[in-house]
N, C-alpha and C positions, 0 to 999 in steps of 0.2 A: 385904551389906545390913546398915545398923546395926540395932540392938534395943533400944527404949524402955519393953523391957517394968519393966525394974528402974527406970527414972528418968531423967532429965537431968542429964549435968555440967555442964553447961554452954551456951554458943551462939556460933558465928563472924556477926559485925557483917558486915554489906554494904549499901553504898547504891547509888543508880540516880541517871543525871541526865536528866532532863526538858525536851524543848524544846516550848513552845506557842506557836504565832505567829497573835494577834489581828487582826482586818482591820481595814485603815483605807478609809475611804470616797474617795472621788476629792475630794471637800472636805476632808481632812486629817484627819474625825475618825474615832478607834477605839473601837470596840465592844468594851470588855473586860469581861467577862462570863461566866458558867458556863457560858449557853450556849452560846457562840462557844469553849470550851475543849473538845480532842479526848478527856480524861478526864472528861467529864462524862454521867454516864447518864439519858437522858431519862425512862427507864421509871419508875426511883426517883427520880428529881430528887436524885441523890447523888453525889459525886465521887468516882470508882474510885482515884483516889490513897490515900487517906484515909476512903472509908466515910463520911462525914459527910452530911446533907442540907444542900440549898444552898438558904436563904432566896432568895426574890426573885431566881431564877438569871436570869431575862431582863432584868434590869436591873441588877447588883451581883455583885460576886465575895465567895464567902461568909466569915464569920468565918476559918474553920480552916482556909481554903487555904493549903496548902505552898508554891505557887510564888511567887517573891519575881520583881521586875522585875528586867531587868537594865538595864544603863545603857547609851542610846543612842550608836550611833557619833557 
């Protein structure tokens, strides 16, 4: 087990990748939104990715979401 009692040298980077998939309605339109997103906490109205509160989550995906679109087939 390491020991932090003297300090930190340092830190090893790691990232995660994330898949979210939005509904589309039988008319073709999609709901993209905070709250239609599987990292979004109801309780806080905040996105567990990121810690952030999400303005207007039932209508808008907030300023400081991480997840970028990807490009359709």
């Amino acid at each position: 087990m390491s020991n932090f009692e003297t300090g930190v040298s340092g830190y090893v980077e790691a990232e995660a990748t994330v898949r979210v998939f939005f509904p589309i309605d039988l008319r073709g339109n999609a709901e993209i939104c905070c709250r239609q997103c599987y990292y979004f906490r109801t309780s806080s109205s905040s996105c567990a990715l990121n810690g952030e509160i999400c303005q207007y989550p039932n209508k808008y995906v907030g300023a400081s979401c991480p997840l970028r679109r990807t490009e359709e087939p």
